[in-house]
N, C-alpha and C positions, 0 to 999 in steps of 0.2 A: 519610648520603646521603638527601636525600629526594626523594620519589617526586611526580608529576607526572598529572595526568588529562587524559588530550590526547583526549579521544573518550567518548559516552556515550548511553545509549537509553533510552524508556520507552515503554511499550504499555499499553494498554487494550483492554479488548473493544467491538467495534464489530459493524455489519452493514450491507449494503448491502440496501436494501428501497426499495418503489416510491415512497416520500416524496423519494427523492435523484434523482429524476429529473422533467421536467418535465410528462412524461404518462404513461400506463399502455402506450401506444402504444412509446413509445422505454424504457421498461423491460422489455416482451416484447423487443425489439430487443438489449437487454444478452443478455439469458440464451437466448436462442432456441436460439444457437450451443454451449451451454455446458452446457446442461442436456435429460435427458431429459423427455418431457412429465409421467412421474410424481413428477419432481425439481422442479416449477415450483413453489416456494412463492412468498409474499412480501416473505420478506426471506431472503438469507443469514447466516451465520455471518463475520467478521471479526475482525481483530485490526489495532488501528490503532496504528500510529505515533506516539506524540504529543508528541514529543522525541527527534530526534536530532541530536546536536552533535559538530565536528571541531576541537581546538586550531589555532588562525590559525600555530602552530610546527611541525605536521606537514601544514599543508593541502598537496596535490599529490600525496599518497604511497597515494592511493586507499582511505586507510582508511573514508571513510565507506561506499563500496563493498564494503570488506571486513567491515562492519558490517550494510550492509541483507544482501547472503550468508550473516552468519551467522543472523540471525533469519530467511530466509526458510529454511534449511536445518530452525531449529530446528522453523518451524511445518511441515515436510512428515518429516522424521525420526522416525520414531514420531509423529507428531501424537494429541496427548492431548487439543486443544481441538476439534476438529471443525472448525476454521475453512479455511475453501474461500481467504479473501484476504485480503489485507493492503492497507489505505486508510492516509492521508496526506492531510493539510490544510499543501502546500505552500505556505510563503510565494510568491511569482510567481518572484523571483531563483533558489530553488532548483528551480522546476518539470523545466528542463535535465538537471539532475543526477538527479532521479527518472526520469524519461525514459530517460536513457541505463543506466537499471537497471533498465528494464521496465515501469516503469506507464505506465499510458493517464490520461487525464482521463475521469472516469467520465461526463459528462455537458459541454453547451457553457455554461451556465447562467454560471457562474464565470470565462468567458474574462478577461475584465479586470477582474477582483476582485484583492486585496490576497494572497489566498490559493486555492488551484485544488486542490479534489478530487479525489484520482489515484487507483487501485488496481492490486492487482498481482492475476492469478488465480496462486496456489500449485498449480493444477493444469497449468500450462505447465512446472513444471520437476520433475514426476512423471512423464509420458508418458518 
């Protein structure tokens, strides 16, 4: 009988820091809401996304969903990395589907690029 890979991930360590944004102005504006004034460094702590794929023979059946849940669980369950979020360098087709799992477009810079900047705060599904 053999066995089949219909789904799969990779991550890297990342951070969101004042470079991803296009002034120092709209990066106060990120973290204002998020952090206390002793918490306002320059960069956060992340974990990025940097591959994840759905076999075209289970697509519909929510697994890639059941995928970004399980890493977002993994990084707030015990969290061993310190990482505050999880970023993603959306192709544009899949930006929808990130969306509808919680991330925001970190920034407008990217609107009609090939690929759009999203993150997720891991502290939304701690509270």
């Amino acid at each position: 009988m053999g066995q089949q890979t219909v789904a799969y991930f990779s991550l890297a360590n990342d951070r969101i820091s004042l470079s991803d944004f296009e002034n120092k102005t709209e990066f106060n504006r990120f973290r204002k809401h998020r952090f206390v004034n002793e918490k306002r460094l320059k960069s956060y702590p992340a974990a990025k996304i940097c591959r994840l794929g759905v076999d075209l023979s289970v697509k519909g059946q929510s697994i890639g969903s059941f995928l970004l849940n399980f890493i977002k669980s993994y990084f707030v369950i015990e969290n061993k990395t310190g990482c505050r979020f999880l970023t993603v360098d959306a192709y544009a087709a899949a930006v929808p589907f990130y969306e509808k799992n919680g991330f925001i477009p970190l920034n407008n810079e990217d609107v009609d690029s090939a690929t759009r900047l999203l993150y997720f705060d891991l502290n939304d599904i701690v509270k």
